[in-house]
Backbone as JSON, one array per atom type, in Angstrom:
{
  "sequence": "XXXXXXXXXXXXXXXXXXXXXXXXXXXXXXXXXXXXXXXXXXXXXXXXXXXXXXXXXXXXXXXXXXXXXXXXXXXXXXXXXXXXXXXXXXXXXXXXXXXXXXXXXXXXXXXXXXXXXXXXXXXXXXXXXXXXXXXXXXXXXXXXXXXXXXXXXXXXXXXXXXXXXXXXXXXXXXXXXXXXXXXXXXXXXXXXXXXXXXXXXXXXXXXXXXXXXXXXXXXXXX",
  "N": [[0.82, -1.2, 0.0], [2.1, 1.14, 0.99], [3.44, 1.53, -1.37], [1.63, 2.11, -4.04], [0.41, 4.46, -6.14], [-2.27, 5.05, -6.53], [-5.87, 3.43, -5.64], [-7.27, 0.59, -6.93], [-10.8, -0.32, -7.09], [-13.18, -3.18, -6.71], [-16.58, -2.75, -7.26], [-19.13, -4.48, -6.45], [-18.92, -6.39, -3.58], [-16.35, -5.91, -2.52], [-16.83, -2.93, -1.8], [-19.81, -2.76, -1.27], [-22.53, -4.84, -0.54], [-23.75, -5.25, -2.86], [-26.18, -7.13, -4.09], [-27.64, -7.8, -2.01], [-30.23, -6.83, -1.21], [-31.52, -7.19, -3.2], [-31.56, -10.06, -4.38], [-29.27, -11.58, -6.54], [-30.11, -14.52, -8.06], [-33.12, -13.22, -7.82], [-32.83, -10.91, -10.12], [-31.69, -12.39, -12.09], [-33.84, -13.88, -12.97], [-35.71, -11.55, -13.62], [-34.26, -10.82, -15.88], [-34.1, -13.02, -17.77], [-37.33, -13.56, -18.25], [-37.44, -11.12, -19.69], [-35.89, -11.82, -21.99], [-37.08, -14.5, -22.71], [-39.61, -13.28, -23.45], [-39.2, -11.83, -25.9], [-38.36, -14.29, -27.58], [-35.97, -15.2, -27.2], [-33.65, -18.11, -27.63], [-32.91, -19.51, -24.81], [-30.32, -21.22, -23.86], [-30.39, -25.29, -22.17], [-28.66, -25.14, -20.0], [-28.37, -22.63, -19.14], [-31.3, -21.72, -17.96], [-31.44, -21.96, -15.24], [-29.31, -20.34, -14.18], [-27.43, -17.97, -12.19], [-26.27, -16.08, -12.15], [-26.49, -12.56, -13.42], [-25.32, -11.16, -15.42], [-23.61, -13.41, -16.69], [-25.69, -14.24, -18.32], [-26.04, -11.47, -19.83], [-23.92, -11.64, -21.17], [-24.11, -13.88, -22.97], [-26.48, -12.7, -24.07], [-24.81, -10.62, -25.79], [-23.73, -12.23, -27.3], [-25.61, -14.33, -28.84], [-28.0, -13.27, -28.64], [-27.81, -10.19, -29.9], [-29.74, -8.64, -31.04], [-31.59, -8.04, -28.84], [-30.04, -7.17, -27.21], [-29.7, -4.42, -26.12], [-32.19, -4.17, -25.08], [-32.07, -5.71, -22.54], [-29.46, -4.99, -21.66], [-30.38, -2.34, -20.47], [-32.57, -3.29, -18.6], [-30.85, -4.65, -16.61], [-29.38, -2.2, -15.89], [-31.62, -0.85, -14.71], [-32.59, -2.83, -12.54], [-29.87, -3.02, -11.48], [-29.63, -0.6, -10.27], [-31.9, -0.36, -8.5], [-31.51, -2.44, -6.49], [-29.23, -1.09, -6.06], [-30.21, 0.78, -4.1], [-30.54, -0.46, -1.33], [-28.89, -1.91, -0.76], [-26.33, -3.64, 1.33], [-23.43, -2.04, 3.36], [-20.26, -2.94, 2.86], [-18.3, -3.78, 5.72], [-15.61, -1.95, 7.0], [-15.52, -0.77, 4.39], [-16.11, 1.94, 4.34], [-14.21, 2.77, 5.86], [-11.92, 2.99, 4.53], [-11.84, 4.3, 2.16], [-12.26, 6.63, 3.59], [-9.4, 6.55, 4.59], [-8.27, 6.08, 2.37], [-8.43, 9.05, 1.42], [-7.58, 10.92, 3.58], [-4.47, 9.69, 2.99], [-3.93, 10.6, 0.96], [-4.33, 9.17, -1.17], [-5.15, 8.77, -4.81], [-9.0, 7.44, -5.05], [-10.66, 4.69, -7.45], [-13.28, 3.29, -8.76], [-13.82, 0.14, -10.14], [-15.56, -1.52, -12.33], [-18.48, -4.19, -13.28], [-20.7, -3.76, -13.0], [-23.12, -1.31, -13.94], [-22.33, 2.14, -14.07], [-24.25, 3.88, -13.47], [-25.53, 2.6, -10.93], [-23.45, 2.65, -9.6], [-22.75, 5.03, -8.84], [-25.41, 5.77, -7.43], [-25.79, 4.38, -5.38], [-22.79, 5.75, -3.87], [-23.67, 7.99, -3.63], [-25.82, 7.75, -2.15], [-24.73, 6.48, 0.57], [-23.28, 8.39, 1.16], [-20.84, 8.93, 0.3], [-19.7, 9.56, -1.71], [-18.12, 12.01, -2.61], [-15.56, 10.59, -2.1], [-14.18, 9.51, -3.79], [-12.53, 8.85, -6.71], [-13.42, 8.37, -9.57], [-15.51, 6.39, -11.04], [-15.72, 3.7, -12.94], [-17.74, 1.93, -14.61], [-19.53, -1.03, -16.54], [-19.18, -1.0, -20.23], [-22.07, -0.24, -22.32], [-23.26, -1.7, -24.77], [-21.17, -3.49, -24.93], [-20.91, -6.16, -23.78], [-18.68, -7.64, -23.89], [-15.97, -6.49, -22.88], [-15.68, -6.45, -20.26], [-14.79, -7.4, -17.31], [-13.21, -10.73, -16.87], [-11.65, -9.52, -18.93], [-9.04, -7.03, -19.12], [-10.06, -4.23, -20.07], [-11.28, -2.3, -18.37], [-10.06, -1.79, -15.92], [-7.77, -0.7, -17.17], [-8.79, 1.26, -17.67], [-9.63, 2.56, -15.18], [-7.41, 3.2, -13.93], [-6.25, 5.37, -15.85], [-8.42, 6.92, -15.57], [-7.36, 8.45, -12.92], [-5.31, 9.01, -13.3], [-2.67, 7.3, -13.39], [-0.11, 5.16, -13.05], [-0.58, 1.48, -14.52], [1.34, -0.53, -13.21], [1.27, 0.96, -10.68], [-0.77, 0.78, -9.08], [-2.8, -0.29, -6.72], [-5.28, -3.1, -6.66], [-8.42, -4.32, -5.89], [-10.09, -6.62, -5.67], [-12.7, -9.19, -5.03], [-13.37, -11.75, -6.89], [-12.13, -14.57, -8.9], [-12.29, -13.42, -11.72], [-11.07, -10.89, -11.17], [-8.97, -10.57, -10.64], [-7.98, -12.18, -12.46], [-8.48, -9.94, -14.52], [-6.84, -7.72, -13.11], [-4.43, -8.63, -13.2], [-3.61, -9.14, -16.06], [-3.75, -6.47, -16.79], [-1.43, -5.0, -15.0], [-1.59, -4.56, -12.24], [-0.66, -4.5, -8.83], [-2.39, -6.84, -6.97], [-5.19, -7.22, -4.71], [-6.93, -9.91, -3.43], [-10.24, -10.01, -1.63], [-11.55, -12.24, 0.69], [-14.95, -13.11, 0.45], [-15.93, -15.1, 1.9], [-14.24, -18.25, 3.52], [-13.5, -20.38, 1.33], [-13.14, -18.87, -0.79], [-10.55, -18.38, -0.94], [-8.41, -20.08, -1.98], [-9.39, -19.88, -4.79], [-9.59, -17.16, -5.25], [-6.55, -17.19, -4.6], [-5.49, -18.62, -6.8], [-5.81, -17.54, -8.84], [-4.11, -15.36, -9.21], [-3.79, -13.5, -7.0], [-1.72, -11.29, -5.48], [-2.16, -11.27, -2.81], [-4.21, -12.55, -0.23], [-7.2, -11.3, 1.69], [-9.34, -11.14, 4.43], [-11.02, -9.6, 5.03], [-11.93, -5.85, 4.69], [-11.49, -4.14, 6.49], [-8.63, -4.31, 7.19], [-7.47, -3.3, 5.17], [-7.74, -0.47, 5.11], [-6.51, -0.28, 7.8], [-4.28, -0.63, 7.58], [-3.49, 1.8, 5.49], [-4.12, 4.26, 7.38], [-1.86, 2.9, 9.06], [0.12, 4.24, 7.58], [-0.07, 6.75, 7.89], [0.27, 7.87, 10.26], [2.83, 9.69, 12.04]],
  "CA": [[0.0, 0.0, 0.0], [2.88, 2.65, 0.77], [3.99, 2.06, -2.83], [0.54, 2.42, -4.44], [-0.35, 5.43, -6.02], [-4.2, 4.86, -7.06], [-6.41, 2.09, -5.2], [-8.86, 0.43, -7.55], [-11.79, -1.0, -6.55], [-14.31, -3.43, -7.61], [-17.99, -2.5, -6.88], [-19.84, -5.51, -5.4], [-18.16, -7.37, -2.8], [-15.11, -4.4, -1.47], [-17.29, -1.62, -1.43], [-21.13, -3.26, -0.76], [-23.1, -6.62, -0.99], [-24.72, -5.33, -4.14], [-27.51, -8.11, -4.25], [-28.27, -8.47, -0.08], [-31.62, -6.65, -0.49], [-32.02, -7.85, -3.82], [-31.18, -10.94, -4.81], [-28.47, -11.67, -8.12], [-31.22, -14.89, -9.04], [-34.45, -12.61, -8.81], [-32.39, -11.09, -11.12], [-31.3, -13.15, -13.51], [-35.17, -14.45, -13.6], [-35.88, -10.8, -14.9], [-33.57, -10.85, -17.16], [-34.66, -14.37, -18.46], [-38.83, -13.35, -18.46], [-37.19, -10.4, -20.94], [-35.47, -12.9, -23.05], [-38.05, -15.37, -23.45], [-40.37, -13.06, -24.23], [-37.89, -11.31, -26.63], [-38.13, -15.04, -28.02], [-34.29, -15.63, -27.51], [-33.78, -19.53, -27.19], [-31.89, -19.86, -23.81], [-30.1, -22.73, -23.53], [-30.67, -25.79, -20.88], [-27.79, -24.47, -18.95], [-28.61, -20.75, -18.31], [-32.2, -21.91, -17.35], [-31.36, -21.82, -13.93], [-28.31, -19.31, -14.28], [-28.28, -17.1, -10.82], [-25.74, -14.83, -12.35], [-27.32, -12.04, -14.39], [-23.95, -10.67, -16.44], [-23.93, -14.75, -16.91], [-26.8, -13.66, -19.18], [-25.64, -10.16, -20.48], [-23.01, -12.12, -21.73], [-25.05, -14.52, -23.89], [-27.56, -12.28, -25.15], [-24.19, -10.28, -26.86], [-23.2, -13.28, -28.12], [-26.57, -14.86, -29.3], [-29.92, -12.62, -29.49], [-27.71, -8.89, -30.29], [-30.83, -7.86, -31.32], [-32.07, -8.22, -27.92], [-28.92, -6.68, -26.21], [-30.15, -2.75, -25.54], [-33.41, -4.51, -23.83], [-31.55, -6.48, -21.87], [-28.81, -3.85, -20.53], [-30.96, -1.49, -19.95], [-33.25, -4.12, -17.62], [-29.74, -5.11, -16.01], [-29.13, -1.36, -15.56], [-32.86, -0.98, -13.75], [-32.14, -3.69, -11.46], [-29.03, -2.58, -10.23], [-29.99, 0.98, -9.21], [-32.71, -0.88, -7.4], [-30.33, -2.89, -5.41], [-28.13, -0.26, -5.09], [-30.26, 1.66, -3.27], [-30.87, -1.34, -0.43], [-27.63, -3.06, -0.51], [-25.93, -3.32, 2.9], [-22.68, -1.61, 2.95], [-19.52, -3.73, 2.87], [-17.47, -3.44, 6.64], [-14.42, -1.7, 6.19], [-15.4, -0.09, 2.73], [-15.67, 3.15, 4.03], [-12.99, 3.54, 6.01], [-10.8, 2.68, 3.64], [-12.3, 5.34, 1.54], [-11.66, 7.8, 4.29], [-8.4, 7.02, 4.94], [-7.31, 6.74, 1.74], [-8.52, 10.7, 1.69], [-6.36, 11.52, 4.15], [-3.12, 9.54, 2.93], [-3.84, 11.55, -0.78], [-4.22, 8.16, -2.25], [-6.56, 9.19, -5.18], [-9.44, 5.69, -5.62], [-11.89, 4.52, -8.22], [-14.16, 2.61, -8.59], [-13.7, -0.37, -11.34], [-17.04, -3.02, -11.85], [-18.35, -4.64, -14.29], [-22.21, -3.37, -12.92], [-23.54, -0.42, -14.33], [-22.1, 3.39, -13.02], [-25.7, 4.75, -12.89], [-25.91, 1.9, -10.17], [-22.5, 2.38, -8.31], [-23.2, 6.22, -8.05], [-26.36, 5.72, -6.65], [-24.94, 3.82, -3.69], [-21.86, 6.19, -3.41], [-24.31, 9.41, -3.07], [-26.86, 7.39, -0.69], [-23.83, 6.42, 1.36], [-22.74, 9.78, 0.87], [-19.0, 8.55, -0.21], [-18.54, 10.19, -3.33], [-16.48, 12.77, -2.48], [-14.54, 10.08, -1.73], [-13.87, 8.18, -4.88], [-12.65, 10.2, -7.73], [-14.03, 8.35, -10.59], [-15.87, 5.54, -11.28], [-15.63, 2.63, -14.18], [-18.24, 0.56, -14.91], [-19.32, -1.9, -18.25], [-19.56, -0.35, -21.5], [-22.84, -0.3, -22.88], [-23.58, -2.84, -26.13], [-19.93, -3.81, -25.02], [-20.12, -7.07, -22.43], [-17.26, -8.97, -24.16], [-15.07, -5.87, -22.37], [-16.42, -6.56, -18.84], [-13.85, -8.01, -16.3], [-11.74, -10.87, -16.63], [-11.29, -8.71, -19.67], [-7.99, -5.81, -18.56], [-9.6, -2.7, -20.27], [-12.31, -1.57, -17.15], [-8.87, -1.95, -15.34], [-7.12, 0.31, -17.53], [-9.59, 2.38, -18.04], [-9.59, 3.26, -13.89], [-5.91, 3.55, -13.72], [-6.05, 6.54, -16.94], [-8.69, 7.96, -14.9], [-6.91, 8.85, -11.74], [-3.69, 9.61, -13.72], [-1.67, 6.52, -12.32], [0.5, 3.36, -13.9], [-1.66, 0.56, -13.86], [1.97, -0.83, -12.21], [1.67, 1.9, -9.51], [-2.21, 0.76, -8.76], [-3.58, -1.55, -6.26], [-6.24, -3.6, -7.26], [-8.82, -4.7, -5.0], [-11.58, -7.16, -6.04], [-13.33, -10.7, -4.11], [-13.56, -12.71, -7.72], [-11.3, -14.7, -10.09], [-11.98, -12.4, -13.03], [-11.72, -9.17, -10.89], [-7.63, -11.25, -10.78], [-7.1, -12.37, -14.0], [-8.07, -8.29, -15.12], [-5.51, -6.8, -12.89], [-3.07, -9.08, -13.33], [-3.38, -8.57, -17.2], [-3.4, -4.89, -16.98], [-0.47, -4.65, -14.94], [-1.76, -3.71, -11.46], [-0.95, -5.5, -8.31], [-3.84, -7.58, -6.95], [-5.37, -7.88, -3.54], [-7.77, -10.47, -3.07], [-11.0, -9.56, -0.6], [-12.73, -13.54, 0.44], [-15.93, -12.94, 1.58], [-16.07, -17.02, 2.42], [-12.81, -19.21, 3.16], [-13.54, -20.98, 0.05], [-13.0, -18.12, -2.03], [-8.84, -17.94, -0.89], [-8.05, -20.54, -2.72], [-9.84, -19.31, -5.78], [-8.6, -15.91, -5.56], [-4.74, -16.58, -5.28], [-4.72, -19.19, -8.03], [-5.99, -16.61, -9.89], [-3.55, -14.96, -9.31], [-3.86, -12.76, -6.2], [-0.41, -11.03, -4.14], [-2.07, -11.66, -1.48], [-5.88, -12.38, 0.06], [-7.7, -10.83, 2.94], [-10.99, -11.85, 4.56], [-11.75, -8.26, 5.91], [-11.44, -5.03, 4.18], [-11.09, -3.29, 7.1], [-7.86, -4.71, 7.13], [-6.84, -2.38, 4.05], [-8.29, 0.7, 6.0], [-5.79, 0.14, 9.01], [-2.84, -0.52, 6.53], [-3.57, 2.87, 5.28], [-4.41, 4.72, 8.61], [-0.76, 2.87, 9.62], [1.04, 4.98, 6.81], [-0.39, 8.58, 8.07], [0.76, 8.0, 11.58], [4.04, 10.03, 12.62]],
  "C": [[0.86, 1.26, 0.0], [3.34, 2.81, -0.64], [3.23, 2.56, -3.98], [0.11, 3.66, -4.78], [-1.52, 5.76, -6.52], [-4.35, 3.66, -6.17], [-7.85, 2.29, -6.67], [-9.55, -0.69, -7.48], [-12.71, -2.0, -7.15], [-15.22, -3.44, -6.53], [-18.08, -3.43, -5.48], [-18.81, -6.86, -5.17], [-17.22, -6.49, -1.44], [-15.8, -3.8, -0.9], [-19.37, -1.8, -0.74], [-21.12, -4.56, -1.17], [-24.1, -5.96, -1.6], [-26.25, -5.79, -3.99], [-27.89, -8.6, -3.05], [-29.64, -7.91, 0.0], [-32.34, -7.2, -1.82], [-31.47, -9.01, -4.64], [-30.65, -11.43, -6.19], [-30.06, -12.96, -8.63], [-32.45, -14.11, -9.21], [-34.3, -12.07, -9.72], [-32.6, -11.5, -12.26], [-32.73, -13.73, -13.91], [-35.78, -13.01, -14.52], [-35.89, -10.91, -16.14], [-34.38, -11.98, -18.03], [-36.27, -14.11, -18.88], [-38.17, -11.94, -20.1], [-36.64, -11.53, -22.29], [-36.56, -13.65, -24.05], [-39.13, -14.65, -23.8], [-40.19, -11.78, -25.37], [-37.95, -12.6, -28.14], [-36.52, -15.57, -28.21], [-34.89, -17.29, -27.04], [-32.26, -19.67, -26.09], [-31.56, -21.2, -24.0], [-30.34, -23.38, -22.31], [-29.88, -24.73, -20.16], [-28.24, -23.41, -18.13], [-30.21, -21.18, -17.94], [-32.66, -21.75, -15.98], [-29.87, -20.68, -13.56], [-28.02, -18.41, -12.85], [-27.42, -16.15, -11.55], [-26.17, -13.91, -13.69], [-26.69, -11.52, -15.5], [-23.85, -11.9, -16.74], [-24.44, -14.34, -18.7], [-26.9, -13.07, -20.15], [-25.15, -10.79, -21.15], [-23.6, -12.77, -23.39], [-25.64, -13.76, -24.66], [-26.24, -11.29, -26.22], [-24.01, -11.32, -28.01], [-24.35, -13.86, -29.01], [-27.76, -14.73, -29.6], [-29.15, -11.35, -29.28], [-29.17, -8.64, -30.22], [-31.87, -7.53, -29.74], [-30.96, -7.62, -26.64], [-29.45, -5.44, -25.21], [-30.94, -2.81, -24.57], [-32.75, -4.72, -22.68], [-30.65, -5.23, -20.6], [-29.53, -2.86, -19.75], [-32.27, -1.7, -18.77], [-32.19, -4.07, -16.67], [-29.87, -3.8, -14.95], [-30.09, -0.99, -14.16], [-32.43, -1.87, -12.46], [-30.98, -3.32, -10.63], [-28.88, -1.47, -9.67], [-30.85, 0.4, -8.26], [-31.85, -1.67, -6.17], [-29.54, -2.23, -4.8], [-28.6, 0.48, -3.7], [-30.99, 0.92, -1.62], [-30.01, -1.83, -0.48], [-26.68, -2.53, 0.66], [-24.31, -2.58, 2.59], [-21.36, -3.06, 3.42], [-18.59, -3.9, 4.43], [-16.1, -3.24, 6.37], [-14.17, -0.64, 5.07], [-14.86, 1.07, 3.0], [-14.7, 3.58, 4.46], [-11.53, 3.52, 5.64], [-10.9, 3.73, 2.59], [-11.47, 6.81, 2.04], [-9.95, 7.67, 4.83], [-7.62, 7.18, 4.17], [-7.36, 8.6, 1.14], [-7.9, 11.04, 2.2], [-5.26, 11.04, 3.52], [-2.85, 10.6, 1.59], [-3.66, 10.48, -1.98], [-5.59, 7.82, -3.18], [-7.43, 7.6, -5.37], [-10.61, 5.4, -6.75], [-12.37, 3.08, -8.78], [-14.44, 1.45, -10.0], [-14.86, -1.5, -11.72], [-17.5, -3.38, -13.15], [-20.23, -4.54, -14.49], [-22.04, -2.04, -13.47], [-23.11, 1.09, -13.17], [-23.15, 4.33, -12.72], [-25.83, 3.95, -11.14], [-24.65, 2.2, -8.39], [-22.84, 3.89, -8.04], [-24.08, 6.27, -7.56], [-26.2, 5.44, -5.47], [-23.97, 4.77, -2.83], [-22.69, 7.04, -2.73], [-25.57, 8.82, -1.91], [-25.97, 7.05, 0.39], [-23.02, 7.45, 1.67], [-20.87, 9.58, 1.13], [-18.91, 8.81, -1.53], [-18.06, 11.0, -3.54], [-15.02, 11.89, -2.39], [-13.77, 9.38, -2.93], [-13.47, 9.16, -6.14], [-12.98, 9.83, -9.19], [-14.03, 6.68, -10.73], [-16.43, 4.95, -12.93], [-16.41, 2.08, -13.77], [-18.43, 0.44, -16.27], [-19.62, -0.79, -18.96], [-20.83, -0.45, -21.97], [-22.64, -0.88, -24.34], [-21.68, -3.37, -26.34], [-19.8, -4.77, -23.28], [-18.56, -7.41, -22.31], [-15.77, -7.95, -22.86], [-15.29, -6.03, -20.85], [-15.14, -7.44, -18.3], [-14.26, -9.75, -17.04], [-10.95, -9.83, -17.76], [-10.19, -7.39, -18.95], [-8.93, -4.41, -18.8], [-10.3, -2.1, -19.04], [-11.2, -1.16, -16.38], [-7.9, -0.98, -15.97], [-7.67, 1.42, -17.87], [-9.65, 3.06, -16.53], [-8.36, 3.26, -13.5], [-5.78, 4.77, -14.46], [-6.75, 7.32, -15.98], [-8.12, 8.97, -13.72], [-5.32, 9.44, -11.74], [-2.61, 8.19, -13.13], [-1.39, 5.49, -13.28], [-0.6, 2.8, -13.42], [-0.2, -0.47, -12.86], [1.89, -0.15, -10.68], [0.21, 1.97, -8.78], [-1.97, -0.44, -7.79], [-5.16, -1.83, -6.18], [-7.02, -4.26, -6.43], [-10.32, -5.45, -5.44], [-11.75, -9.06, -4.9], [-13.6, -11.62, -5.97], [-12.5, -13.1, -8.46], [-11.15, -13.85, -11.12], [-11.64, -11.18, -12.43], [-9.11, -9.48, -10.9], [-6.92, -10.86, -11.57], [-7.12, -10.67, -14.49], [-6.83, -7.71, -14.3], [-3.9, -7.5, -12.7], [-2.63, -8.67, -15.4], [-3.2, -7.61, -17.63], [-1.64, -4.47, -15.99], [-0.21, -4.25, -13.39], [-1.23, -5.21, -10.02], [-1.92, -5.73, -7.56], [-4.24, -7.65, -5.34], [-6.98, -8.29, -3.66], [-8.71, -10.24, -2.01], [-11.72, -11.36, -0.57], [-13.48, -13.16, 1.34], [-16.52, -14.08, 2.54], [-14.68, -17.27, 2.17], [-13.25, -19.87, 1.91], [-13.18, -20.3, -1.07], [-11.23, -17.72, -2.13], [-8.62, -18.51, -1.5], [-8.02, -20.07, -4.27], [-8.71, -18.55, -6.43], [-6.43, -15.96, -5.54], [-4.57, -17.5, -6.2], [-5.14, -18.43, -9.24], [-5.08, -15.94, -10.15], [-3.36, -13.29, -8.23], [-2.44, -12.5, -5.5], [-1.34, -11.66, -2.75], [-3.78, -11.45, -1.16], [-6.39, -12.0, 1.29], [-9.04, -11.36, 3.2], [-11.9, -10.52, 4.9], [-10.92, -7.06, 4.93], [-10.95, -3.79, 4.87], [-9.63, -3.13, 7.21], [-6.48, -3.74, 5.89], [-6.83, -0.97, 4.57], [-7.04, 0.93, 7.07], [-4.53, 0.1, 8.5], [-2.38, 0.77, 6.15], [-3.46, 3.91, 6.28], [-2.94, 4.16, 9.37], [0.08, 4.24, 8.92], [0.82, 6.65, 7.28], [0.08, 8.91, 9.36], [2.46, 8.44, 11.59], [4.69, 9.08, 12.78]]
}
C-alpha cells in the first residue's frame, strides 16, 4: 500500500453486498422473463443461471438484437439494489483514509455506473472516490476478466496501472488486474474463495477489508 499510487476497486463485494436486499437470481429471472419473451432460445444451462452478467453475456453473443433490452433491464435492477444493498465493513474507512493519505481511488465493476453512483451518493461517499468505471454499454465482451475496465480506472486517476492496487473478491476481478499490470489484492468474503482468488492470481488475500483501511491509517501516523 505505501507504494501504491491509485487504489482500484471493484464495486460488489469491497465496497457493498450489491444483491443483499435484492437478490443476483431474482435477477437473472428478470432478465430471463425479458429474453423469453424477446423469443431468444436460452439454452438448458442458463435456465437456472443465478448470475445475471452470466446472461448479459449470452444475449451479446446470441440474441444482439435483444442486447439494448436487456442492458438497460440489467441497468434498472441494479440501481434498485443499489439503493438497499448493505454496505460492505471496512469499505468506508478505507475510503476515508485513503482521503487523508492523498491516495486518489476509483471505482472499477463490471455493474452499471448509474448503479454504483447511486450507492456512493446514498452512502454519501462520493467525495470520496474520484471516478468511477463501470461496463460499456452494447460492449459485455469488455467486462472483467477482460484488462480494459482496469485500464480504463488507472487513466482515470492519472496513475501506472503498475503503480495501482487492485482490490476485487472474484477470479476475473484477478485475472483483469493481473493482465493490466496492477498488483492484486484479493477480498474472500467465504474461506472458500482464498483458494480461488490466489490461483488466480492474487499477491495476497484478505478476509476483511477493514484490514486495508488500518494498513492505510498505519502509513499517516508520525
Amino acid at each position: 500500500m505505501a507504494r501504491a499510487e491509485a487504489i482500484l476497486l471493484d464495486f460488489d463485494g469491497p465496497v457493498c453486498r450489491l444483491f443483499s436486499g435484492l437478490p443476483a437470481p431474482q435477477v437473472a429471472d428478470g432478465i430471463r422473463a425479458i429474453l423469453r419473451d424477446r423469443g431468444a432460445d436460452l439454452p438448458q444451462k442458463l435456465q437456472s443461471e443465478p448470475d445475471p452478467l452470466v446472461l448479459l453475456r449470452w444475449t451479446a453473443d446470441s440474441a444482439p438484437s435483444v442486447l439494448r433490452d436487456v442492458e438497460r433491464a440489467q441497468e434498472r435492477f441494479e440501481q434498485e439494489a443499489a439503493a438497499v444493498a448493505d454496505p460492505t465493513p471496512g469499505a468506508s474507512e478505507l475510503l476515508r483514509a485513503a482521503a487523508i493519505y492523498g491516495t486518489p481511488v476509483a471505482i472499477v465493476s463490471n455493474n452499471s455506473a448509474s448503479a454504483i453512483q447511486k450507492y456512493l451518493n446514498r452512502s454519501e461517499l462520493g467525495h470520496l472516490v474520484e471516478a468511477v468505471v463501470g461496463r460499456v454499454a452494447g460492449r459485455p465482451t469488455l467486462m472483467k476478466p477482460e484488462p480494459y475496465l482496469v485500464h480504463r480506472g488507472a487513466a482515470a486517476v492519472g496513475a501506472a496501472e503498475s503503480a495501482c492496487v487492485f482490490i476485487g473478491d472474484s477470479p476475473s476481478d484477478m485475472t483483469a488486474g493481473k493482465k493490466a499490470g496492477t498488483i492484486c489484492i484479493g477480498y474472500a468474503k467465504r474461506e472458500t474463495r482464498i483458494p480461488e482468488l490466489t490461483d488466480a492470481g492474487a499477491d495476497i488475500v484478505l478476509e476483511d477489508m477493514q484490514a486495508v483501511a488500518d494498513a492505510i491509517e498505519e502509513m499517516t501516523l508520525p
